[in-house]
Structures are given as structure tokens and as C-alpha cells.
C-alpha positions in Angstrom: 41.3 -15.2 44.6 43.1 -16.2 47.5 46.9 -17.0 47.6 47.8 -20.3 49.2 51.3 -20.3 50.4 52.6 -23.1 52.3 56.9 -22.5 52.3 55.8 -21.3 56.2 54.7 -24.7 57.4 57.3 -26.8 55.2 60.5 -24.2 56.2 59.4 -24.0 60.0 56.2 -25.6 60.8 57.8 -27.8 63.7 60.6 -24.9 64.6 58.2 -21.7 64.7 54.5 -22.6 64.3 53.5 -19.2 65.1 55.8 -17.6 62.8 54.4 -20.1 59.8 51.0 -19.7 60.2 51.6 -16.0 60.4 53.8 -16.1 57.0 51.2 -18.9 55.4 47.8 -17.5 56.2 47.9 -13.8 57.5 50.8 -12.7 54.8 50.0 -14.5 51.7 46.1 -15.4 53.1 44.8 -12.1 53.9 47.3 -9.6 52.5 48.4 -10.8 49.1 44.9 -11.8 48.6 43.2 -7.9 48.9 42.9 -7.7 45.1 40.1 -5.5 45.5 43.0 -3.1 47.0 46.3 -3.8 45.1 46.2 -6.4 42.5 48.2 -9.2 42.5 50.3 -7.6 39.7 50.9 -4.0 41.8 52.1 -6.4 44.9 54.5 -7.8 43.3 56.1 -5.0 41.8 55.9 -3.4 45.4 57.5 -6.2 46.9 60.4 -6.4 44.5 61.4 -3.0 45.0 61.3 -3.7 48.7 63.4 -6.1 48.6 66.0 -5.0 46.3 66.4 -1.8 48.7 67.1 -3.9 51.4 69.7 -5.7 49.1 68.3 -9.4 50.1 68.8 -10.8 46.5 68.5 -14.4 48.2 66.0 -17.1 47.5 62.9 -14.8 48.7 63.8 -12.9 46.3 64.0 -15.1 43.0 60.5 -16.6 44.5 59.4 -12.9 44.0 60.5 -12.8 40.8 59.2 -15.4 39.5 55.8 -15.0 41.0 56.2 -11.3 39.3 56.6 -13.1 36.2 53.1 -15.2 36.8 51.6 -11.9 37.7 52.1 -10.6 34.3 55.1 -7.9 34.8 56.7 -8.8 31.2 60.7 -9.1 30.9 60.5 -5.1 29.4 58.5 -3.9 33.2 60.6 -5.2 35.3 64.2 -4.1 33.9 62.0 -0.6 33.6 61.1 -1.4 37.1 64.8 -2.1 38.4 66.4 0.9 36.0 64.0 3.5 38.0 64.2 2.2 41.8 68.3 1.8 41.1 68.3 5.6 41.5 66.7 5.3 44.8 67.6 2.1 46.1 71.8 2.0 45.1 73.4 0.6 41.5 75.3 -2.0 43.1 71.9 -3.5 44.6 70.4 -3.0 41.4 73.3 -5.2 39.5 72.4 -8.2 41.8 68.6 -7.4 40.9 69.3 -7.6 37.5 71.0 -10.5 37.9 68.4 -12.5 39.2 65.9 -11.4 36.8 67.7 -11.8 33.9 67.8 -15.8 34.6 63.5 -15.9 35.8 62.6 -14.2 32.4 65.3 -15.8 30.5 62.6 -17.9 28.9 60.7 -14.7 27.4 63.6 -12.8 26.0 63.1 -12.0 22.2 64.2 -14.8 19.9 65.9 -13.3 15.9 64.4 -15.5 13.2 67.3 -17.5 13.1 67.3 -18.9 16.4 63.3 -19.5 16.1 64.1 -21.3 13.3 66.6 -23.9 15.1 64.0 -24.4 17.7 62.1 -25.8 14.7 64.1 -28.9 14.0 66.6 -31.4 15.5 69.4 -30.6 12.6 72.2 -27.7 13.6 72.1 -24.7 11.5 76.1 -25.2 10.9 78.3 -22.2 9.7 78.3 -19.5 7.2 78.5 -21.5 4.2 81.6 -19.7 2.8 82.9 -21.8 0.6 80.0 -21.7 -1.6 78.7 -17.7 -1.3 79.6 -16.9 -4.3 76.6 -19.3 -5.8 74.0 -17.8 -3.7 71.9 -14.8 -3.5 72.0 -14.4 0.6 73.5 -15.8 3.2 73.4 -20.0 3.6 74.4 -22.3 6.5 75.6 -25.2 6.3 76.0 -28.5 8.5 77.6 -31.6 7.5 75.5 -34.8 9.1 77.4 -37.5 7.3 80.5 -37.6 4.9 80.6 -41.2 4.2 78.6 -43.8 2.5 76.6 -40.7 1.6 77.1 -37.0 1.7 74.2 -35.5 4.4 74.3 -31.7 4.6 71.7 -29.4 6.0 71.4 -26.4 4.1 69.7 -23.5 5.7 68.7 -20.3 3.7 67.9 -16.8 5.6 64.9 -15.5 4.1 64.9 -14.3 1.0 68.1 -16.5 -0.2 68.5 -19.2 -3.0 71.2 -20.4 -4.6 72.3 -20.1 -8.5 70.6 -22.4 -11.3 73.1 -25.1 -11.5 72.9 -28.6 -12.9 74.1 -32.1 -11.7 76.2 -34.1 -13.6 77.4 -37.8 -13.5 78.6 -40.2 -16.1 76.4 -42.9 -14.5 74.0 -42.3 -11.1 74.5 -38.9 -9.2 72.2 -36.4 -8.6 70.6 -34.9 -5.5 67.7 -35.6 -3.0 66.1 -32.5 -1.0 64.7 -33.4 2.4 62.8 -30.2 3.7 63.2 -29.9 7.5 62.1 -26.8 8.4 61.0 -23.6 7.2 59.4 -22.4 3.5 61.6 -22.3 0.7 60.9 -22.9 -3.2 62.3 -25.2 -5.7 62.0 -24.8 -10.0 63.4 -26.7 -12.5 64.2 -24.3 -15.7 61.0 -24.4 -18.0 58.5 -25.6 -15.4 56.3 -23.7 -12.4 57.9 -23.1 -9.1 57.4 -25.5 -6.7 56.5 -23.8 -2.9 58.6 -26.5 0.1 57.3 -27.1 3.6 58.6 -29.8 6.5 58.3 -33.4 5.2 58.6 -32.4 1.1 60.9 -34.6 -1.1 62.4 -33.8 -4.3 64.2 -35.6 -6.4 66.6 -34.0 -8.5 68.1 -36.0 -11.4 71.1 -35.5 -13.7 71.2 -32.9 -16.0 68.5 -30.9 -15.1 69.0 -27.3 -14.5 67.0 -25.9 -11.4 67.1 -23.9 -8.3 66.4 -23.7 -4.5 66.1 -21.8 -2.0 63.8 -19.9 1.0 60.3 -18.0 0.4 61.1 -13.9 0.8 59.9 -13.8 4.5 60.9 -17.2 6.1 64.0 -19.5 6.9 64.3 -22.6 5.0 66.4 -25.9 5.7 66.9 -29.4 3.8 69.1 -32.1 4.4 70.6 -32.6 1.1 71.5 -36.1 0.2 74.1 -36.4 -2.5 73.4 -39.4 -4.8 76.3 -41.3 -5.2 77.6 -41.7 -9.4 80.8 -41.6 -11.3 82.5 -38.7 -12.2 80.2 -36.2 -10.3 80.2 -32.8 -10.5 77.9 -29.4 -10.2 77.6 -26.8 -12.8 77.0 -23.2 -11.5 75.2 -20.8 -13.8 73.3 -17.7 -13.4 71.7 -16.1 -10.3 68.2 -16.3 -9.9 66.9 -12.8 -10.6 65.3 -10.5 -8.4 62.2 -10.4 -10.6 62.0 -14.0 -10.8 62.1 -14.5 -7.6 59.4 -11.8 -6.7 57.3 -13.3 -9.1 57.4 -16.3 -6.6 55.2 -14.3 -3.8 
């Protein structure tokens, strides 16, 4: 496959028409384009290290990152890559280097499960939910949306954590609604089957009913939770859930 490259004739092709045709169609034409010699791959790792000995971490140089990127050297090659030729081509050059690449493969750096999981809805994750860790198996998160009116929190669970059965109470109204936002969790009222929660579930949670929520073993799990408004509300905390009712979940 033949590279087209046309930064030659757009840079210089009025100021050095020789010297843009030679870059456009000889360079990046003829040479670049001798897969059946070097692949497109094994050039670009060539011309990296070229580079970076000559120390010209300039804009030719981010282009040749990035077109090392398209040419499939992965974020783990090339620091591999720029670790060995440091050794031959000088550490302070290999500091600018890294530099550089760190920004072209930012995109492809490995992602923990709990920033995949923010990518997976609009709501912030919040803080360690501290003030209520005592009532939950795991750690939480939370993030208040709204305080007023009604009380909007979004509740995030690390896998494997759930809160404590607890009940609502109110002397008139109260209770809870669950919005799931993101994630697998579980929900189960105390007599009744566990209920498995994916994006767009509801539940309703009424007064006086003991029950429990929380994420499935091996995924995050968010809600908004929506805090009906009542007189005289309050929660009741009771036991943890226990490790082998929870394992009877999976």
C-alpha cells in the first residue's frame, strides 16, 4: 500500500518545490511504501529511534509518533522501545521522548474498573461515602445531585459491595426510589428472590419494608437514589448481608 504524504507540498510547495516533491513522493512514495522490505510497523519504530538520537522531539517527531501508533506499536512497545535506545541514544533525550509519547498514547493507557465505570454515565462517582461505611459491606461513593425539593444522590458500589438490610420509615409518605445508572448490582426485599439491576431499572421501595442493595460480585453499580419526601423520616440499619447470601446471588 502506498503512503500518500502531502505536508511537502502544503509546508513548501511554492518555497522549495524540489524539496516537496522529494519529501511527498520519493520519501513517503517510494520508501515508506517498500513493505515487501520493512513493514510499515518496523519503519516506524526505525524512524523514532532516529529521531530521538538526534534529540529533534519537535513536531516531526509527534507526527512519527502518532503514525507509530496507527502502525500498531502499542503504548507497552514503544516505552520498551524508548527504555532500550535511551542507553544508546542519552537519558535526557529519552525524557523528552517519553514525553511526547506519553500524550499520543494517552488514549490507550489501562483504564481500573472504576474509572471505566465513570465513562459509563453522565453522574460523578462522588467521594468515599464515609459517613455511612459502617452500613456497608465494601467501599460506596457517593454524590449529591440535588438537596432540595428532593434528595438526589448517586450511589456507586465497587464490585462486590452492598449495603446492610435496613428499612424506611415515615409517619406519612417517605420511602425511596432506585434509578440504576450504570453498572450490575442486585436488589431483595427480606422474604422474596433477589432481583438482578441493569441501566434504566426502577424500584420502588416503600415504607417499612426491610431490603437490601448493592453491586453483582464482579461489576460496579450506580443509582441515583431519590428520597421520597414524608414526615418524620428515618432509616433503620440492621444486619449485614452475609457472605453466603450474597454468593448465593451468582
Amino acid at each position: 500500500m502506498a503512503v500518500k504524504q502531502t505536508a511537502g507540498r502544503d509546508a513548501l510547495g511554492e518555497f522549495a518545490p524540489q524539496f516537496a516533491q522529494l519529501n511527498d513522493d520519493v520519501l513517503f512514495g517510494q520508501v515508506w511504501s517498500r513493505e515487501n522490505q520493512l513493514s510499515l510497523r518496523d519503519r516506524s519504530l526505525v524512524t523514532v529511534v532516529a529521531l530521538m538520537a538526534q534529540g529533534l522531539v519537535d513536531s516531526s517527531f509527534q507526527y512519527h509518533l502518532t503514525t507509530a501508533r496507527q502502525n500498531g506499536i502499542t503504548r507497552e512497545e514503544i516505552a520498551e522501545i524508548l527504555t532500550h535506545a535511551a542507553f544508546y541514544a542519552g537519558w535526557p533525550k529519552a525524557w523528552a521522548a517519553f514525553r511526547m509519547a506519553k500524550e499520543v498514547w494517552a488514549e490507550d493507557a489501562p483504564q481500573d474498573g472504576k474509572a471505566q465505570h465513570q465513562q459509563e454515565m453522565v453522574f460523578p462517582i462522588g467521594a468515599p461515602n464515609d459517613g455511612f461505611a459502617q452500613y456497608f459491606v465494601g467501599q460506596s461513593y457517593l454524590h449529591p445531585l440535588s438537596t432540595s425539593q428532593v434528595g438526589v444522590y448517586n450511589v456507586t458500589f465497587e464490585p462486590g459491595c452492598r449495603n446492610n438490610w435496613h428499612i424506611h420509615h415515615a409517619d406519612q409518605g417517605g420511602g425511596q426510589i432506585l434509578l440504576c445508572v450504570a453498572g450490575q448490582g442486585w436488589y431483595q426485599e427480606w422474604g422474596k428472590a433477589p432481583r438482578a439491576l441493569r441501566p434504566g431499572d426502577v424500584v420502588n421501595i416503600p415504607t417499612g419494608v426491610k431490603h437490601w442493595h448493592g453491586a453483582a460480585s464482579d461489576q460496579w453499580f450506580s443509582h441515583l437514589a431519590l428520597e421520597v419526601p414524608g414526615e418524620n423520616c428515618s432509616n433503620e440499619w440492621l444486619e449485614a448481608v452475609t457472605d453466603e447470601v450474597y454468593r448465593s446471588l451468582d
